[in-house]
N, C-alpha and C positions, 0 to 999 in steps of 0.2 A: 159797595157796602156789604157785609156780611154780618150778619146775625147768629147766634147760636139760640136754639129752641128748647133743647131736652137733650139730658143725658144719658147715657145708659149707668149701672149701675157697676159696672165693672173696668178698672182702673188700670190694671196692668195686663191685658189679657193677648194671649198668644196671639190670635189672629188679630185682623181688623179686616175687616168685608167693611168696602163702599162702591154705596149707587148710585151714581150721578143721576139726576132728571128732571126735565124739563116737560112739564105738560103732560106727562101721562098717568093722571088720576086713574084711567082707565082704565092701565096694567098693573102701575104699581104696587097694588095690596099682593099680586101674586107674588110677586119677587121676593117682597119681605118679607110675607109668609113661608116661602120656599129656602129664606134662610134660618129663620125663625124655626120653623123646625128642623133644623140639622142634629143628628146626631153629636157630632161634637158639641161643646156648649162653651169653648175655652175662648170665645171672640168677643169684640165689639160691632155692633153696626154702625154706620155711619151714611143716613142720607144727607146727600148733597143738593136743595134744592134750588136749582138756576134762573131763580126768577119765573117759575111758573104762576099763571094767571087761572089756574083752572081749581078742583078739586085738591089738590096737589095735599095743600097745609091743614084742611081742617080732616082729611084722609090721615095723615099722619100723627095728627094729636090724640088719636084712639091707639097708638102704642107710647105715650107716655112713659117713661119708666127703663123700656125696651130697649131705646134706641137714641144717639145722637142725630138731631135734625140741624146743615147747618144752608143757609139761607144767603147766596148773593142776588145782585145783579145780572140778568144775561150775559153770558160770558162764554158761554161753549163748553162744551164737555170736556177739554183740557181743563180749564183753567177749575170746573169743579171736581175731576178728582185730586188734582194737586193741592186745592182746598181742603180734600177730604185725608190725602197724604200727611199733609201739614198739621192736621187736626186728630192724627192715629197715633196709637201707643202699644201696638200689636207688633212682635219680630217680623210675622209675615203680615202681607199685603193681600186682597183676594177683590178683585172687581167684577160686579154685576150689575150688566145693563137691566136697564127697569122694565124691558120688556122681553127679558128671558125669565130663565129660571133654574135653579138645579135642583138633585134629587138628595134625598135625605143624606147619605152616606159621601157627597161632593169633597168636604173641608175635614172629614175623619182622613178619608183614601189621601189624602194630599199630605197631609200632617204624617201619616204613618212613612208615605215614602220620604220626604227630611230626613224624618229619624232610623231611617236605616239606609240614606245616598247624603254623610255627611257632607262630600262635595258638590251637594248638590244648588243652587241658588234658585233656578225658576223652574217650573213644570206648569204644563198643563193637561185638561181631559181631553178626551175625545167627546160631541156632542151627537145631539139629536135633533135635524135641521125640520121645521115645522115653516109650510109656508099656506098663508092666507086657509089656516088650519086644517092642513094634508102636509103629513109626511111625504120630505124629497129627501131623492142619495145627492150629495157633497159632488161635484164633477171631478174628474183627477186630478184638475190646480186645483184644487182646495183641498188635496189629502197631505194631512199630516205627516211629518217626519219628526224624530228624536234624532235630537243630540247638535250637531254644529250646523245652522242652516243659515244660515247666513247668505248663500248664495243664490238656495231656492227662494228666499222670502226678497230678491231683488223685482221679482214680478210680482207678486202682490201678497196680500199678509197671510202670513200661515200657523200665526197666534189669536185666540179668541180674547178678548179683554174679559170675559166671564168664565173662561173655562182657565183662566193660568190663577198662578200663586209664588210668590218671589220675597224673599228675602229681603226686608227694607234696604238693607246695605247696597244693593244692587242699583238702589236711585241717585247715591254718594257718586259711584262711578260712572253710574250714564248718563245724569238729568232726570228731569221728569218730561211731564208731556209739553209740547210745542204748545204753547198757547196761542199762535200764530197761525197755528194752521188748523180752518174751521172741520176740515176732515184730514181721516187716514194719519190721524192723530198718531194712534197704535201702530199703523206700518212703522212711522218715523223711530217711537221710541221701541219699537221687536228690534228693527235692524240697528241702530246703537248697541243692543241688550247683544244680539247673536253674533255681534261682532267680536266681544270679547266673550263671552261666556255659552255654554251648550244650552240648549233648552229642551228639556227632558217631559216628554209625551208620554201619559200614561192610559195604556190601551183599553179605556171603559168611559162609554156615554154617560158622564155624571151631569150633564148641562143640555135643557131644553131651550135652543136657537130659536127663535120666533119672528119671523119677517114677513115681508109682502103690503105692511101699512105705509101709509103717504109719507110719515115724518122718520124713514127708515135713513139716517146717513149713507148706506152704503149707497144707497139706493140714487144717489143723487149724481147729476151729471158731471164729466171732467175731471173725475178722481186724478185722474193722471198726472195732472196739474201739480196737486200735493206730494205724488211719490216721485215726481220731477223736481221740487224742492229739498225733499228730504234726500234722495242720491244727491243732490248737487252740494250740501252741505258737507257730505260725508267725504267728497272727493276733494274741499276746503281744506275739511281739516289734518290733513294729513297723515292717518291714520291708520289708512289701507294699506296691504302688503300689494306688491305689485301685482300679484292674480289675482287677488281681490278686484282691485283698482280698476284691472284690463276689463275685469265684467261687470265693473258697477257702470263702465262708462260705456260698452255697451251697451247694456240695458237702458241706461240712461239715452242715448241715441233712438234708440228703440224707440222709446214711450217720446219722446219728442218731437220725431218724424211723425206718430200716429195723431196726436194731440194736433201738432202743430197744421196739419192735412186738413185735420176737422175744423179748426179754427178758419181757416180758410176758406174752407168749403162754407159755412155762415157766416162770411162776410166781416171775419174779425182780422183784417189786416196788419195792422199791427201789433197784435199778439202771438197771430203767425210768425209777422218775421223777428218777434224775438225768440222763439222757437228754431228758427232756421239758424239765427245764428249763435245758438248753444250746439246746435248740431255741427255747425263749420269749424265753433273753438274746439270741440270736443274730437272728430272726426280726424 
């Protein structure tokens, strides 16, 4: 079931920023604050609320006016920002999770580069990683590259879902997010995106990362599992050029051997040996 709460006031407007969130009363005034006051003003917001049981909606009815609030069922973070995709009216796209945040000048800097990289479709910032509230540096897999990555983001994502900004057109040609898969949602749909088009990094911390709490996706065990899924569809669809191909199924081998070891090692036998033998077809 999905519910619509509150509008915002503005009808045709260049952005659209949406928040998916589930249960976090606790952070979420910061988020919306942090876009709420953006320098730009040319957007919509759009929260998506996932069936939260907490604070979540009577938090939200103190911006009235502000802001589209829209209200399903649990469903997982895919299936709410595709709700919130479905529910926009902005050329660009701009998503922030409800427990980050960005800085004032975020959605101006983004906008400016568009309008002077006409070829451009997706970018994102550079952030500022805050854990269990101390600043950390990003480890070398997780540094950033511009332009055609496709091949580094086969180990794991190298796109923030709060720091990019994309051209709705770009969902026409790739999907939207896997509702299927409870995480690593965003690997799935970066690597569609970077398959066909560059994705253009622009070098300033415009977005405060915030981790280290219980209810952190990343944080959860077996991610593998999903980026095992998402190469293995890709190698389906026939899509790949052949070097592409040779390294997505390496990789894919890779993370299957690792996965598949651990499943083992806890007495998960038969998820092992479907593991082993992706590795056999594949190898």
């Amino acid at each position: 079931m999905v519910k619509k709460i509150s509008c915002t006031i503005m009808q045709k407007p260049q952005i659209s920023v949406i928040i998916p969130t589930y249960n976090r009363g606790w952070v979420l005034k910061e988020a919306v604050d942090s876009v709420l006051s953006q320098y730009c003003t040319d957007f919509e917001l759009i929260v998506v609320d996932d069936g939260s049981t907490d604070n979540t909606t009577a938090l939200l009815q103190g911006y009235k006016g502000r802001l589209k609030v829209l209200q399903q069922d649990n469903r997982g973070v895919s299936a709410a920002r595709n709700l919130g995709i479905k529910n926009s009216f902005g050329q660009y796209i701009a998503f922030l999770d409800s427990d980050d945040l960005w800085r004032p000048e975020k959605l101006s800097f983004q906008l400016e580069f568009f309008a002077s990289h006409k070829e451009a479709l997706i970018c994102q910032t550079e952030e500022i990683w805050i854990r269990n509230g101390i600043r950390v540096n990003p480890g070398k897999k997780h540094k950033k590259i511009s332009g055609h990555i496709f091949e580094q983001s086969l180990s794991l994502c190298l796109v923030s879902p709060s720091a990019v900004m994309m051209d709705r057109r770009l969902f026409d040609e790739t999907g939207m997010f896997d509702e299927n898969l409870p995480a690593c949602e965003d690997y799935d749909l970066w690597l569609r995106t970077s398959l066909q088009y560059p994705v253009f990094l622009l070098d300033k911390p415009l977005v405060i990362k915030r981790g280290g709490h219980d209810d952190q996706l990343s944080k959860a065990p077996g991610l593998d599992k999903y980026r095992v899924a998402s190469i293995l569809k890709l190698l389906q669809s026939d899509r790949l050029s052949n070097s592409r191909h040779k390294k997505a199924v390496k990789m894919l081998l890779k993370k299957c051997k690792i996965y598949g070891a651990g499943c083992a090692k806890r007495g998960r036998y038969d998820e092992a040996e479907h593991y082993q033998k992706l590795v056999k077809k594949y190898a």
